[in-house]
OpenMM code with the backbone's topology and positions (N, CA, C; nanometers):
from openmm import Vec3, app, unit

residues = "UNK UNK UNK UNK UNK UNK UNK UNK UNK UNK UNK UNK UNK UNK UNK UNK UNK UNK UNK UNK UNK UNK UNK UNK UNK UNK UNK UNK UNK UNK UNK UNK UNK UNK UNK UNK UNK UNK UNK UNK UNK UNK UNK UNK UNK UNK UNK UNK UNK UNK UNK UNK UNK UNK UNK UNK UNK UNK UNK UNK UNK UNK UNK UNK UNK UNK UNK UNK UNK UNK UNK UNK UNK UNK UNK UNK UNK UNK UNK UNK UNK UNK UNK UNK UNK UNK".split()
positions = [
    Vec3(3.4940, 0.5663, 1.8115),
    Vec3(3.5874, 0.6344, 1.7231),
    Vec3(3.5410, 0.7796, 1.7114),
    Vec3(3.6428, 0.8546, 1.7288),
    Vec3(3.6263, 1.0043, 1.7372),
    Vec3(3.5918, 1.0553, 1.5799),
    Vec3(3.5577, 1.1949, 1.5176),
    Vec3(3.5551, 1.2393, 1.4217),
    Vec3(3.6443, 1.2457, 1.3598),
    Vec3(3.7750, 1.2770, 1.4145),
    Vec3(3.8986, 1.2897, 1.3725),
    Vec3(3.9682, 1.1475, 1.2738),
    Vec3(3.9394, 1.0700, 1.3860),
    Vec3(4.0008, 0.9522, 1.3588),
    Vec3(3.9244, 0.8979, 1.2543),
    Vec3(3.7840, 0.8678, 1.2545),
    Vec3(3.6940, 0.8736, 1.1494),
    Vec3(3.7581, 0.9196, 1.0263),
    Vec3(3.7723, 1.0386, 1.0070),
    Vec3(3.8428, 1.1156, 0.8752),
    Vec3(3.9352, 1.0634, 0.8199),
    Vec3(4.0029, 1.0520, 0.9203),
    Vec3(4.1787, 0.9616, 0.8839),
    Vec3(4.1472, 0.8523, 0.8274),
    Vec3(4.0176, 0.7508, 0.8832),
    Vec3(4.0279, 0.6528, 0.8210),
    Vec3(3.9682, 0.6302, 0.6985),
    Vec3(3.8547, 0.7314, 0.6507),
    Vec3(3.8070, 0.7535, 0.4816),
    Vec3(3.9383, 0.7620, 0.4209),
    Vec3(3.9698, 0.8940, 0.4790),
    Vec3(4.1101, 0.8880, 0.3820),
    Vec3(4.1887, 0.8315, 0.3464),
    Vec3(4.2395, 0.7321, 0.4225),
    Vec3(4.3103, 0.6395, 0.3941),
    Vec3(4.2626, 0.5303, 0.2947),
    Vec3(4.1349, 0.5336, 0.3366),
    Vec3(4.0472, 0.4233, 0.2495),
    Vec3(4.0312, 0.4677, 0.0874),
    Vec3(4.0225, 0.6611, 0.1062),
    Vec3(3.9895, 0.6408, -0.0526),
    Vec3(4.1021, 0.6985, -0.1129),
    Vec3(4.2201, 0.6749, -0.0647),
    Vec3(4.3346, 0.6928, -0.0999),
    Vec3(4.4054, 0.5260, -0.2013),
    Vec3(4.3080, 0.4412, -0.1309),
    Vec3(4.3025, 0.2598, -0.1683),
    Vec3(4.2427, 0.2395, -0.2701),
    Vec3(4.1657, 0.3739, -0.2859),
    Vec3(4.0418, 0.2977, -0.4414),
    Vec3(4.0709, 0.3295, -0.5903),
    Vec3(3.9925, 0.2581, -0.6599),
    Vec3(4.0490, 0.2126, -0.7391),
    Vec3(3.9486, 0.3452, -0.8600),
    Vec3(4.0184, 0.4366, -0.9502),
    Vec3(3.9275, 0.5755, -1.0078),
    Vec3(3.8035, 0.5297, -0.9850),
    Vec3(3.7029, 0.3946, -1.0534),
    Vec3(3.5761, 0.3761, -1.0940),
    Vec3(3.5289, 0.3620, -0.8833),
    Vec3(3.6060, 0.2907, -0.8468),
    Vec3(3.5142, 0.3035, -0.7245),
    Vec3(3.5180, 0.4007, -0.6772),
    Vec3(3.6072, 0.5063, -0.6627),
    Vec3(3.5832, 0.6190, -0.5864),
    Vec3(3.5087, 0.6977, -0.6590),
    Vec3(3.4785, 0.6741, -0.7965),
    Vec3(3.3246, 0.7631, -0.8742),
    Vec3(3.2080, 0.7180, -0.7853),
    Vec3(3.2157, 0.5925, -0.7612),
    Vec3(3.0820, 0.5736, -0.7065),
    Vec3(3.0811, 0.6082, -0.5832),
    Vec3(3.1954, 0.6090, -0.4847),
    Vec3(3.1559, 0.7582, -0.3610),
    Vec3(3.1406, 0.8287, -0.3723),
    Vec3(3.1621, 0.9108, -0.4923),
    Vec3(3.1648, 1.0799, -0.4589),
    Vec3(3.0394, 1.0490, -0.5211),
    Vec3(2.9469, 0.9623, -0.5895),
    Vec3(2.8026, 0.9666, -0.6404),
    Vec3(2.7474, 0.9473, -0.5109),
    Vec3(2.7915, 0.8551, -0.4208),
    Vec3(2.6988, 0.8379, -0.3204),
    Vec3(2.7186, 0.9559, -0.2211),
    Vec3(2.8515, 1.0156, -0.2028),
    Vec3(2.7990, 1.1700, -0.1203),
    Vec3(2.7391, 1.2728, -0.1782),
    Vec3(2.7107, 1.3206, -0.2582),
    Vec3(2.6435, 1.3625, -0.3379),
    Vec3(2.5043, 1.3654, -0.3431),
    Vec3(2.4386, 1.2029, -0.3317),
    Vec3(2.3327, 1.1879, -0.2925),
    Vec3(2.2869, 1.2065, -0.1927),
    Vec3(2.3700, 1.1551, -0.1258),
    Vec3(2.3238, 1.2103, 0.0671),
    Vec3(2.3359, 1.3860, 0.0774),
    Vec3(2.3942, 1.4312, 0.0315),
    Vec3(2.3637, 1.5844, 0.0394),
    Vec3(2.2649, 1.6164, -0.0354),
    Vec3(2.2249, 1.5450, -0.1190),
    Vec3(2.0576, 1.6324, -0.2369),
    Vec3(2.0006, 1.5839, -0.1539),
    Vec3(1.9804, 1.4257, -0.0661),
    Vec3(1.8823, 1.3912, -0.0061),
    Vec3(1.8023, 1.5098, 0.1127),
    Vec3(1.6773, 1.4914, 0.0799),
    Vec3(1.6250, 1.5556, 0.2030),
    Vec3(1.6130, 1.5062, 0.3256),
    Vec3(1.6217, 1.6471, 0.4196),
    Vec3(1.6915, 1.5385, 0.5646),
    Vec3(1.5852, 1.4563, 0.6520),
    Vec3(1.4820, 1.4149, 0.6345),
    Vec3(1.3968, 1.2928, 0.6234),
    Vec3(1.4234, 1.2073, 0.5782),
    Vec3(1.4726, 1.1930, 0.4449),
    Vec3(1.5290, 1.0457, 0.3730),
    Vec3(1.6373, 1.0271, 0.4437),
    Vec3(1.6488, 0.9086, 0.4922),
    Vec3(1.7853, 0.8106, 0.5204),
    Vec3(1.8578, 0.7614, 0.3906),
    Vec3(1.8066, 0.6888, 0.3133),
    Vec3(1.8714, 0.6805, 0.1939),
    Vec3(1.8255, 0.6625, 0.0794),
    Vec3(1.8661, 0.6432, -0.0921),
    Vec3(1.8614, 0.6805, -0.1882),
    Vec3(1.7388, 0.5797, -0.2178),
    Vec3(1.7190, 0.4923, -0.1599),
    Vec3(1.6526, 0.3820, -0.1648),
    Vec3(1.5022, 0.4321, -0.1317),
    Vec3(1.4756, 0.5487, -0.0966),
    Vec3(1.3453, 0.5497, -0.0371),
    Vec3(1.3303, 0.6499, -0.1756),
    Vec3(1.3472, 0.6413, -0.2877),
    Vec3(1.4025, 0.7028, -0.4150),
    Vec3(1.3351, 0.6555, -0.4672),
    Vec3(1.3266, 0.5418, -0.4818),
    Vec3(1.2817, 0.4214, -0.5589),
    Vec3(1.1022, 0.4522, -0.5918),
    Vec3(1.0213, 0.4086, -0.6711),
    Vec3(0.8679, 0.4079, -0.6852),
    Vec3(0.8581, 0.3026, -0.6325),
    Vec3(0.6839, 0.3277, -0.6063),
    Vec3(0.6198, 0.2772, -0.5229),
    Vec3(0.6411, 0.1757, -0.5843),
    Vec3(0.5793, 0.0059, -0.5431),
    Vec3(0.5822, -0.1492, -0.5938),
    Vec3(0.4229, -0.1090, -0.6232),
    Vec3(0.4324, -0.2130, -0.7278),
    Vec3(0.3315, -0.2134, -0.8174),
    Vec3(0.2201, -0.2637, -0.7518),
    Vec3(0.0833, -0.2951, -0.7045),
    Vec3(-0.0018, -0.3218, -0.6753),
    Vec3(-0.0504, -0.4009, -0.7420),
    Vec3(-0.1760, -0.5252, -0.6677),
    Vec3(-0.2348, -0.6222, -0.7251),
    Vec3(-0.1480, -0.7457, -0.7048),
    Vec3(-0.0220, -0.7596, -0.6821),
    Vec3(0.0460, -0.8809, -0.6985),
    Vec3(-0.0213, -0.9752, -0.5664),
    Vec3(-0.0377, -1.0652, -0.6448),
    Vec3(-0.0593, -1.1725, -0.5341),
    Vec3(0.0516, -1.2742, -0.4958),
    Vec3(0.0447, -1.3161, -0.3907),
    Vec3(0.1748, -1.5183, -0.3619),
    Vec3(0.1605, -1.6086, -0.5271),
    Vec3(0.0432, -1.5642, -0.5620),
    Vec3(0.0876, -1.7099, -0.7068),
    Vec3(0.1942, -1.6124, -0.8075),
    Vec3(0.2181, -1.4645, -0.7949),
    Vec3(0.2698, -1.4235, -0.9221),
    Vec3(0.3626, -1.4597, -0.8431),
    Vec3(0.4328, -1.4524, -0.7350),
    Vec3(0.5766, -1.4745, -0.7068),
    Vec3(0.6219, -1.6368, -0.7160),
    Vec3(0.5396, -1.7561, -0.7490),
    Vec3(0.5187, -1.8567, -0.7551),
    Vec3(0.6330, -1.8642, -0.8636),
    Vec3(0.5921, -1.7513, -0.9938),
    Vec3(0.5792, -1.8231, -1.1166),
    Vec3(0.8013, -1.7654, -1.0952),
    Vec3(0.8165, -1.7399, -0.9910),
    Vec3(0.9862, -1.7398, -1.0209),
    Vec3(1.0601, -1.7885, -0.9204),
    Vec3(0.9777, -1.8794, -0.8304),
    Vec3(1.0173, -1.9316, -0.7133),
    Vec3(1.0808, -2.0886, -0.7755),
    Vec3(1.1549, -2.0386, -0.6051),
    Vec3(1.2745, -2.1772, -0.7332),
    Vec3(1.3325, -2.1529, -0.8583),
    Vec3(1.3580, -2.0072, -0.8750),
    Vec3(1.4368, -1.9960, -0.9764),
    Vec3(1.6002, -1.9676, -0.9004),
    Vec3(1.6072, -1.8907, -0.8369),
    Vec3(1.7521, -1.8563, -0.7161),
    Vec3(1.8529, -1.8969, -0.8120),
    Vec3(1.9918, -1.8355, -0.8747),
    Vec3(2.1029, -1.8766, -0.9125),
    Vec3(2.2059, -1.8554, -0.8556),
    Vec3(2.1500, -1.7969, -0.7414),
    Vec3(2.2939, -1.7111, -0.6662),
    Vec3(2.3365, -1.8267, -0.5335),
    Vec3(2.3895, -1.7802, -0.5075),
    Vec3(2.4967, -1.8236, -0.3453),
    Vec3(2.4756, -1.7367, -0.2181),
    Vec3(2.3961, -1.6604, -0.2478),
    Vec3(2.4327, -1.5388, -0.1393),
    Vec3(2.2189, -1.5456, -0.0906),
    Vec3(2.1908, -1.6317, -0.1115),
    Vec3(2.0500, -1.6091, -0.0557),
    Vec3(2.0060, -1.6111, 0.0869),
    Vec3(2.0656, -1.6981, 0.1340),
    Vec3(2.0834, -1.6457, 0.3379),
    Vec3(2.1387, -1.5189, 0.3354),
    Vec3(2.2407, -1.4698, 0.3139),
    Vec3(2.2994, -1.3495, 0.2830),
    Vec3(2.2084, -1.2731, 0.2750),
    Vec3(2.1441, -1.2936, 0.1199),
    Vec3(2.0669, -1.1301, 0.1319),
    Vec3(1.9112, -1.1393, 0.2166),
    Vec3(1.8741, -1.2807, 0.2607),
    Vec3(1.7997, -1.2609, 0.3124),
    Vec3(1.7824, -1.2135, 0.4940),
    Vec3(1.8917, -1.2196, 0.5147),
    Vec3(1.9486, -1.1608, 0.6880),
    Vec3(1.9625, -1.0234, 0.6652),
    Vec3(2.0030, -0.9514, 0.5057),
    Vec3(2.0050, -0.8415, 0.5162),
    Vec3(1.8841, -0.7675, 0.5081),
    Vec3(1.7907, -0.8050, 0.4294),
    Vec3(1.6719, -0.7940, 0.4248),
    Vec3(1.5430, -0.7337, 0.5761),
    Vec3(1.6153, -0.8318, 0.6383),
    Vec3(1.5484, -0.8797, 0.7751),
    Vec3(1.6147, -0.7828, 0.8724),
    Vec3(1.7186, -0.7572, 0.8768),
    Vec3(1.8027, -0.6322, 0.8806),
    Vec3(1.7574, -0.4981, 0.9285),
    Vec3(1.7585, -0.4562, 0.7965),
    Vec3(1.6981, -0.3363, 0.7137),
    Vec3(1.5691, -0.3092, 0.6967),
    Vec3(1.4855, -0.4046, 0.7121),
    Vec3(1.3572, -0.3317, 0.7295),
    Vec3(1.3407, -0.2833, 0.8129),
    Vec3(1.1613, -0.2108, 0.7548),
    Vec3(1.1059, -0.1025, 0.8023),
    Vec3(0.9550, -0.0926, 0.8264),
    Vec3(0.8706, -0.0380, 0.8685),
    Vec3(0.7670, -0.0303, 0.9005),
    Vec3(0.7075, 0.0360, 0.7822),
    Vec3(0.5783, -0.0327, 0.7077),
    Vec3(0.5491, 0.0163, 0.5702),
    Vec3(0.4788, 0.1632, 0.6050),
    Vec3(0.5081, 0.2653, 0.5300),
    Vec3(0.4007, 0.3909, 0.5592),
    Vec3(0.3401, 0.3656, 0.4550),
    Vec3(0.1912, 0.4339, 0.4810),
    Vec3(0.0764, 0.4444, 0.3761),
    Vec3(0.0166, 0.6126, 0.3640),
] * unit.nanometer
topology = app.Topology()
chain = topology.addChain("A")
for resn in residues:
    res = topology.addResidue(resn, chain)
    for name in ("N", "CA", "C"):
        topology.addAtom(name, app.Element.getBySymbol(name[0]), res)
């Protein structure tokens, strides 16, 4: 898909949305323009994870899962990673 056509098809798309979702595009372009052009995304935003955790603290919420979507988010997961920097 060309640039052109590309365009046509945002537009069309956020011509479909609904006020509150198209707030949250123009938040997310927004972000990608403050982002610095090293960051890929807003997510690398986030603080560091806390240190010290061991396998028994994650114990104490395992087997808790209420959702439906846990293959789901776990393919996305698997996905999307990345190679940890230190």
């Amino acid at each position: 898909m060309n640039t052109t056509e590309l365009r046509q098809k945002v537009a069309k798309q956020l011509n479909n949305l609904s006020p509150e979702r198209l707030a949250l595009v123009s938040e997310f372009i927004d972000s990608l323009e403050a982002a610095e052009p090293t960051q890929a995304s807003s997510f690398r935003k986030l603080p560091p994870l806390e240190r010290g955790k061991t396998a028994k603290d994650l114990l104490e919420v395992a087997g808790t899962w209420q959702g439906d979507d846990l293959e789901e988010c776990l393919n996305s997961v698997y996905k999307t990673r990345s190679e940890t920097q230190f």
